[in-house]
C-alpha positions as CSV (number, residue, x, y, z in Angstrom):
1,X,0.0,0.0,0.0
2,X,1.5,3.3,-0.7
3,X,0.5,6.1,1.9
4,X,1.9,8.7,0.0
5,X,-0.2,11.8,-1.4
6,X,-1.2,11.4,-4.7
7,X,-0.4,14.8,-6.6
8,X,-3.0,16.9,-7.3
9,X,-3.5,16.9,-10.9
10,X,-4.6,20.7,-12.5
11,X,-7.8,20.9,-14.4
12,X,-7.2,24.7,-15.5
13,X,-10.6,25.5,-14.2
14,X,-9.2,27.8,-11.4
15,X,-7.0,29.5,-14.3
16,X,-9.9,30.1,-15.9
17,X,-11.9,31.4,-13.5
18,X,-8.9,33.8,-12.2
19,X,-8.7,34.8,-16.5
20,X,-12.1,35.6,-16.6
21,X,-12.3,37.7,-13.2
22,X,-9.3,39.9,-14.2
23,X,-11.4,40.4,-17.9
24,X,-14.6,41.2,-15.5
25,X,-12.3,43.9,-13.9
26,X,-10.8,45.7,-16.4
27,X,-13.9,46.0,-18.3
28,X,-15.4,47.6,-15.2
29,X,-12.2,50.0,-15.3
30,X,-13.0,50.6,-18.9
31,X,-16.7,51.5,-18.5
32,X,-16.1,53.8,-15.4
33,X,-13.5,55.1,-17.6
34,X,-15.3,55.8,-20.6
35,X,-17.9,57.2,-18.1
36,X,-16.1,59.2,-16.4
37,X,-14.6,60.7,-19.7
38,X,-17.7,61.1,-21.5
39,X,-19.2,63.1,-18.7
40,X,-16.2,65.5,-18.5
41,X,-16.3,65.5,-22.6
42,X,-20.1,66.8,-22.3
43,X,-19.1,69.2,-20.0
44,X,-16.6,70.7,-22.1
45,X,-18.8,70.7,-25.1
46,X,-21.7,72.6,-22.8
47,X,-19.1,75.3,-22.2
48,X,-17.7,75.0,-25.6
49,X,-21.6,75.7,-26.5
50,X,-22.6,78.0,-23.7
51,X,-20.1,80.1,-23.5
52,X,-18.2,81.7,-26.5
53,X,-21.6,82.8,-27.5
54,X,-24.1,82.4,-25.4
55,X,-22.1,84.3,-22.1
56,X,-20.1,86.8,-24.8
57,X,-23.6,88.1,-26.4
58,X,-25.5,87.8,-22.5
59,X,-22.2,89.9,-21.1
60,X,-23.0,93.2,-20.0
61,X,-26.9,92.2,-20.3
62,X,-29.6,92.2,-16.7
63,X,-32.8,92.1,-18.1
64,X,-35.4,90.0,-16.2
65,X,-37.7,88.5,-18.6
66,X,-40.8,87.2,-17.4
67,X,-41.8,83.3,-18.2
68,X,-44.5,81.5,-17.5
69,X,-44.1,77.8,-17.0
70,X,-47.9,75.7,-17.6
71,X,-49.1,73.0,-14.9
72,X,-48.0,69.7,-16.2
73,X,-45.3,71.0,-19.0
74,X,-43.0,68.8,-20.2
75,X,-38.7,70.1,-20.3
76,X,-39.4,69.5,-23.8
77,X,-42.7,72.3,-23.4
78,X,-39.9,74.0,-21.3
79,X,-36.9,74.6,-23.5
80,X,-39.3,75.6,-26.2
81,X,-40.8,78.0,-24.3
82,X,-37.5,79.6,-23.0
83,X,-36.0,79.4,-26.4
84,X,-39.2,81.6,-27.8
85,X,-38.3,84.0,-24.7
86,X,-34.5,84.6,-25.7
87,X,-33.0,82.2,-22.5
88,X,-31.5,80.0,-24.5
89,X,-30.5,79.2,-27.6
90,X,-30.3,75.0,-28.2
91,X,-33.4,73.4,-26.6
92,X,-32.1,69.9,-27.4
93,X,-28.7,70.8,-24.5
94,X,-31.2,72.4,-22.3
95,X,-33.3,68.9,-22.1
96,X,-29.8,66.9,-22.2
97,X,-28.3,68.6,-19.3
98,X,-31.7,68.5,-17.0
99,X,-32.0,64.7,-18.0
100,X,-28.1,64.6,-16.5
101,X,-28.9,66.6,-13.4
102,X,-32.3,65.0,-12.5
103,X,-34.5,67.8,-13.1
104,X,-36.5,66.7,-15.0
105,X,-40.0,66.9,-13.1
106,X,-39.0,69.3,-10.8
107,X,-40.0,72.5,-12.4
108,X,-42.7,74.4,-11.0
109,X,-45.4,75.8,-12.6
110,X,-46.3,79.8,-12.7
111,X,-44.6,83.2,-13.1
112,X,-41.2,82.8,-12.9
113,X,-38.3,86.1,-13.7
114,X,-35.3,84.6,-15.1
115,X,-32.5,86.9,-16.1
116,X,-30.7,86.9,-19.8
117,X,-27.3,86.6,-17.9
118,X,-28.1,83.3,-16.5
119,X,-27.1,79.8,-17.4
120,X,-28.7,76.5,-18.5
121,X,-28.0,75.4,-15.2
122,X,-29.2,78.6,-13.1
123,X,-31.8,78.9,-15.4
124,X,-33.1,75.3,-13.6
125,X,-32.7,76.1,-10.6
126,X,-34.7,79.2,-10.4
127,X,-37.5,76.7,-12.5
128,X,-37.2,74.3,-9.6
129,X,-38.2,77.6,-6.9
130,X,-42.2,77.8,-6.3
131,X,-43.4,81.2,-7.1
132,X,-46.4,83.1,-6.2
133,X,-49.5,82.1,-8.4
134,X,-50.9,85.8,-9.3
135,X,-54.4,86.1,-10.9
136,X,-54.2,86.6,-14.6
137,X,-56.6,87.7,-17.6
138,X,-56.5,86.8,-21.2
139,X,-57.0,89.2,-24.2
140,X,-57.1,88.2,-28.0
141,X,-56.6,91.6,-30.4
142,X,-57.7,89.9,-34.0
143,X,-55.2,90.6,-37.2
144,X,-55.9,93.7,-38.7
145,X,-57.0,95.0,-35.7
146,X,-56.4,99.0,-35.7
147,X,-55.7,100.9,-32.6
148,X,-58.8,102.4,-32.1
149,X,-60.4,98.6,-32.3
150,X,-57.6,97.6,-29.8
151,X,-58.5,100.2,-27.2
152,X,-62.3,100.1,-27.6
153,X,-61.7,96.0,-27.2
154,X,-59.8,96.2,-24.1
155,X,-61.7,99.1,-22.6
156,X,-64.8,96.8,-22.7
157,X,-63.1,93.8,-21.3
158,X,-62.2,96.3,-18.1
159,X,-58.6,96.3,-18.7
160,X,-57.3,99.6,-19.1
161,X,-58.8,103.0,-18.6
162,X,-59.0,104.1,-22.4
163,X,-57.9,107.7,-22.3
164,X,-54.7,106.8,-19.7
165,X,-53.9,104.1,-22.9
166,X,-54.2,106.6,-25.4
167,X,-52.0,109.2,-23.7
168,X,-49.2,106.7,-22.7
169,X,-49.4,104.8,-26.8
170,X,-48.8,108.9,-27.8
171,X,-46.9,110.0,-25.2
172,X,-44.6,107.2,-23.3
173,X,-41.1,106.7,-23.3
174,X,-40.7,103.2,-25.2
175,X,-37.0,101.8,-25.9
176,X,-37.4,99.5,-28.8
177,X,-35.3,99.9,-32.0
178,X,-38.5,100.2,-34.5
179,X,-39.9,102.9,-32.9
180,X,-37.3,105.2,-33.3
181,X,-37.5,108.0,-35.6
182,X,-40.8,107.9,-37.2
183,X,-42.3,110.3,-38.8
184,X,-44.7,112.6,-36.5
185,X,-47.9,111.5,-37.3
186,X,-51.6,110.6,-35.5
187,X,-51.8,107.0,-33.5
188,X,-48.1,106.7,-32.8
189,X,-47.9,102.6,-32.3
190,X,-50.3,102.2,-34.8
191,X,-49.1,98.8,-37.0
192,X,-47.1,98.0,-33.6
193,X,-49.1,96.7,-31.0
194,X,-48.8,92.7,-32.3
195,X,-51.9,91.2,-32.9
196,X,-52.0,87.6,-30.7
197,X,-53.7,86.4,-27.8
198,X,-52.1,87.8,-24.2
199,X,-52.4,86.9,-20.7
200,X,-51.4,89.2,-18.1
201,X,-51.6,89.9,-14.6
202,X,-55.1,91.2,-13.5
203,X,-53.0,93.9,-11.8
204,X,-51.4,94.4,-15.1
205,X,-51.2,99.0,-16.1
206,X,-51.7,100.2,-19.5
207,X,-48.0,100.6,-19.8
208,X,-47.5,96.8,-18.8
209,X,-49.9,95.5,-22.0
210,X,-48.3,98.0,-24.4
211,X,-44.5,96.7,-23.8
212,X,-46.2,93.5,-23.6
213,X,-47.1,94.0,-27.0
214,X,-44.3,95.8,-28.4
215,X,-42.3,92.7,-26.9
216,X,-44.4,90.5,-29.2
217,X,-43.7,92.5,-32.0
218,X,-39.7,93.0,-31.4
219,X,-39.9,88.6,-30.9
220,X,-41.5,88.6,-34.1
221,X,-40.0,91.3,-36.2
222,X,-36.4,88.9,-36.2
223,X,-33.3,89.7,-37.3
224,X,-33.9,88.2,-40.4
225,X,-36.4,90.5,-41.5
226,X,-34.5,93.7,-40.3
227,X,-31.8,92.1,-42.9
228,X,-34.6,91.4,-45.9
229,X,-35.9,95.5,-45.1
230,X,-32.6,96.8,-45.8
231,X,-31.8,94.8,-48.6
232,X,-35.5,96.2,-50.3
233,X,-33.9,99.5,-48.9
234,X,-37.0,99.7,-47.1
235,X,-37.5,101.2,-43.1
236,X,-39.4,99.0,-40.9
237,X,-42.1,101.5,-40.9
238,X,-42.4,101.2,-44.7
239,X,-42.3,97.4,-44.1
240,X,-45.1,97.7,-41.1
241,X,-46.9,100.2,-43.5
242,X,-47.0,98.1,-46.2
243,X,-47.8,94.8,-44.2
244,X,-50.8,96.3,-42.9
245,X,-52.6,97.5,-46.2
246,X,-51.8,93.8,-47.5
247,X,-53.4,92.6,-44.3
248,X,-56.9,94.4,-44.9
249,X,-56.5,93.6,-48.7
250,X,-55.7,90.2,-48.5
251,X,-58.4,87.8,-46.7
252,X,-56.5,84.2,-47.7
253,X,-53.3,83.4,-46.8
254,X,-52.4,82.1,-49.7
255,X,-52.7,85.5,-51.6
256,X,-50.7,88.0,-49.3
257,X,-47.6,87.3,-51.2
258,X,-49.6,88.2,-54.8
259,X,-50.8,91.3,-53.0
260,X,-47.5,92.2,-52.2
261,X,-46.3,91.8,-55.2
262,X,-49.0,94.2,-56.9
263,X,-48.1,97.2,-54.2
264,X,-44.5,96.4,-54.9
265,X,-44.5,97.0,-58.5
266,X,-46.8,99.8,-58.1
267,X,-44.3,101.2,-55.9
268,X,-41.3,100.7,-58.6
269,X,-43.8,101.6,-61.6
270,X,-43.7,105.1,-63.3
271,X,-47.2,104.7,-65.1
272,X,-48.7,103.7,-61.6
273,X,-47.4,105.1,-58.3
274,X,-51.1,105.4,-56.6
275,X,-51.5,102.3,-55.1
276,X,-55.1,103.1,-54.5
277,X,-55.7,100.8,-51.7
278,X,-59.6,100.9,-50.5
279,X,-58.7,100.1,-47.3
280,X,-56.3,103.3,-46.6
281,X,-59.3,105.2,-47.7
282,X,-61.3,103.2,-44.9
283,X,-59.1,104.1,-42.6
284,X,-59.5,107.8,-43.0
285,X,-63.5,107.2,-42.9
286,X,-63.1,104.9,-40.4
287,X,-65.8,103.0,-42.1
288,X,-64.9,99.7,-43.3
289,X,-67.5,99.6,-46.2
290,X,-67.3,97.6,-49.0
291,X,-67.9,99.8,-51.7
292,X,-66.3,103.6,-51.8
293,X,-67.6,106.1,-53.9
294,X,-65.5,108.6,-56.0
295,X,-66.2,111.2,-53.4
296,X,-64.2,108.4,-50.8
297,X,-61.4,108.8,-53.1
298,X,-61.0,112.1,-53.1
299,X,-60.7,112.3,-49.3
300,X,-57.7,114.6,-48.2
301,X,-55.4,112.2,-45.5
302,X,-51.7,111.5,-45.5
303,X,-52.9,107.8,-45.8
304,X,-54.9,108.0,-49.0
305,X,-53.4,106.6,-51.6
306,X,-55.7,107.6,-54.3
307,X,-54.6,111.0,-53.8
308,X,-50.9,110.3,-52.9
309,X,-48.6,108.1,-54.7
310,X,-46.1,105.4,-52.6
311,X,-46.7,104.1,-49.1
312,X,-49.2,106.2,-46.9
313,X,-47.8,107.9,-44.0
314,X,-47.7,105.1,-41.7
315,X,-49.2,101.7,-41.2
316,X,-53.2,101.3,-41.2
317,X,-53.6,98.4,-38.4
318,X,-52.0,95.6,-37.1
319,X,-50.6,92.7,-39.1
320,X,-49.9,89.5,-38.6
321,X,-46.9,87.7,-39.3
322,X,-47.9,86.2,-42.5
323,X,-48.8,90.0,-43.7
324,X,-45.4,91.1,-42.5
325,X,-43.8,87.7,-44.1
326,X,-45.3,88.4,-47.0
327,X,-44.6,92.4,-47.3
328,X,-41.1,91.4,-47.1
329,X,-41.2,88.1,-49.4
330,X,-43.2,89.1,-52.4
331,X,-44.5,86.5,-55.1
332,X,-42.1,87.1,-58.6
333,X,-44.6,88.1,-60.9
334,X,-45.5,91.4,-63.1
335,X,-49.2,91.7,-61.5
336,X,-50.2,95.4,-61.4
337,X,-53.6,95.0,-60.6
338,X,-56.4,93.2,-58.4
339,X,-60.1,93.0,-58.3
340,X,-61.7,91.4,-55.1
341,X,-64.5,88.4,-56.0
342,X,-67.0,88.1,-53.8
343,X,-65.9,85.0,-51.9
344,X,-62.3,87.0,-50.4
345,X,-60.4,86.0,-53.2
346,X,-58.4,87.9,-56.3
347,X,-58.4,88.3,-59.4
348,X,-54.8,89.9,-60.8
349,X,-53.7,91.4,-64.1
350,X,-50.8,92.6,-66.0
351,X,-52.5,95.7,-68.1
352,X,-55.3,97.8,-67.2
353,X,-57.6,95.9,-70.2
354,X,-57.6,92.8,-68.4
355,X,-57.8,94.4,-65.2
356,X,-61.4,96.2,-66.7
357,X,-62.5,92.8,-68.2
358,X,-61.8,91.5,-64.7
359,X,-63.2,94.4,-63.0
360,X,-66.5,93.5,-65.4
361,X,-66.7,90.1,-64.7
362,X,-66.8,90.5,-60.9
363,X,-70.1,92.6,-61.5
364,X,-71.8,90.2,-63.4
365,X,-70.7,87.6,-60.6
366,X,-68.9,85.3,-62.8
């Protein structure tokens, strides 16, 4: 009998097992790695992205702008919404970086006062704060509205006192670029008080829903179209102007641009200057009646552009974007004339014949 140990023969299981848990490990390493890089790479790109522009354009800057965040809104409802208010520039980051910190879910509804110089981050946590829950009203001033249809609307819905409205629209100190240097004239903010619905505090002055308004406008009236004006070598008063007489001429959409165009050539045309717009004439009347007599036309106003050839003095009422859009963007064709068909549309012609057949056909309702 041998009673010595037999050796102990290897299998290469426990190698194995040792192989595999130092590949378990290092992975681990690579992940928290690639983790940890990945999260300091994202922070360098949200500097990289908030700062050289973002922070450079916001330097200087301490305006408080006032946002209101909806019960229930989404960060995608959110970003949008501080993106349409100036905050911030890349919606997409904002929702990244508030996935990253948790936030998401945390923002509280109501008024809140953010300030231009803040950051993504800042911007969140003032979101996060809970904020006093003031009584508001809502107000809706209709395209083509003019300003003595805006006051008479809000005076009857009790929310300003109509004369103090009219003094401060004439007489107020308002610091926004298209309102400087126009031409002295009656309704001073006429074409400039943007046409949307508005909800503000029932506190709210006169002077708060007029720079509410003239804040809608500056949001609307983008850099873009300041560009487009002074390429047409046109003001944005001439560009307002013209806006609003294509927003009382045109009643479908789909037409402003034609009815630009026809004002615009009229405006470059030597046989016709006049752009004899009807509803220039209605505004001197202030009588929006279908049909004007010759007597109508031969009203004495600044605005009448039967009398007067080019753009009246200044704009007529309130357009919307699309009429401001269009004013700017005209449709590429040689259209000098229009005649209006019962059902809102146009019909447009090149010569004055076809614009008197057309003219003659609307009578006889074909």
């Amino acid at each position: 009998m041998n009673l010595s140990p037999e050796p102990v023969r290897k299998n290469g299981k426990g190698k194995n097992f040792f192989t595999l848990l130092i590949k378990v490990v290092i992975s681990c390493m690579i992940i928290a790695s690639l983790i940890v890089v990945g999260q300091y790479a994202f922070k360098l790109g949200y500097q990289y992205v908030q700062d050289p522009k973002d922070l450079e354009e916001k330097n200087g800057e301490n305006n408080i702008i006032e946002v209101k965040i909806p019960k229930g809104a989404s960060t995608r409802e959110i970003a949008v919404i501080l993106k349409e208010k100036g905050l911030i520039k890349y919606p997409i980051l904002f929702r990244v970086v508030s996935k990253i910190n948790r936030n998401d879910g945390k923002y509280q509804q109501g008024i809140h006062h953010l300030n231009t110089a803040m950051d993504y981050e800042a911007i969140m946590a003032e979101l996060q704060k809970n904020v006093e829950k003031k009584e508001t009203k809502r107000f809706t001033i209709p395209e083509g509205f003019e300003f003595r249809q805006i006051v008479e609307k809000l005076a009857n819905e009790k929310l300003i006192d109509k004369e103090k409205f009219i003094n401060i629209a004439e007489n107020g100190d308002f610091d926004y670029p298209f309102l400087k240097n126009l031409p002295k004239r009656e309704n001073r903010l006429e074409g400039y008080l943007f046409p949307d619905t508005y909800e503000v505090y029932a506190d709210a002055t006169e002077e708060d829903i007029i720079k509410k308004m003239l804040d809608r406008f500056e949001q609307v009236f983008n850099q873009e179209y300041y560009e487009k004006a002074k390429a047409l070598n046109m003001t944005v008063d001439e560009v307002v102007t013209l806006a609003s007489i294509i927003e009382r001429e045109a009643q479908v959409d789909k037409e402003r641009p034609l009815v630009s165009a026809v004002f615009h050539n009229r405006l470059k045309s030597k046989n016709y200057p006049y752009l004899q717009s009807c509803a220039t004439v209605q505004y001197i009347l202030k009588d929006r009646k279908k049909i004007l007599t010759d007597e109508d036309t031969k009203t004495p106003s600044p605005y009448n552009t039967y009398l007067h050839p080019g753009l009246p003095i200044g704009p007529i009422a309130s357009p919307g974007k699309a009429s401001i859009h269009a004013a700017l963007y005209p449709a590429d064709v040689d259209y000098l004339f229009f005649v209006a068909k019962d059902d809102g549309t146009h019909i447009y012609s090149k010569t004055y014949a076809e614009h008197l057949k057309a003219v003659s056909k609307v009578q006889q309702g074909q």
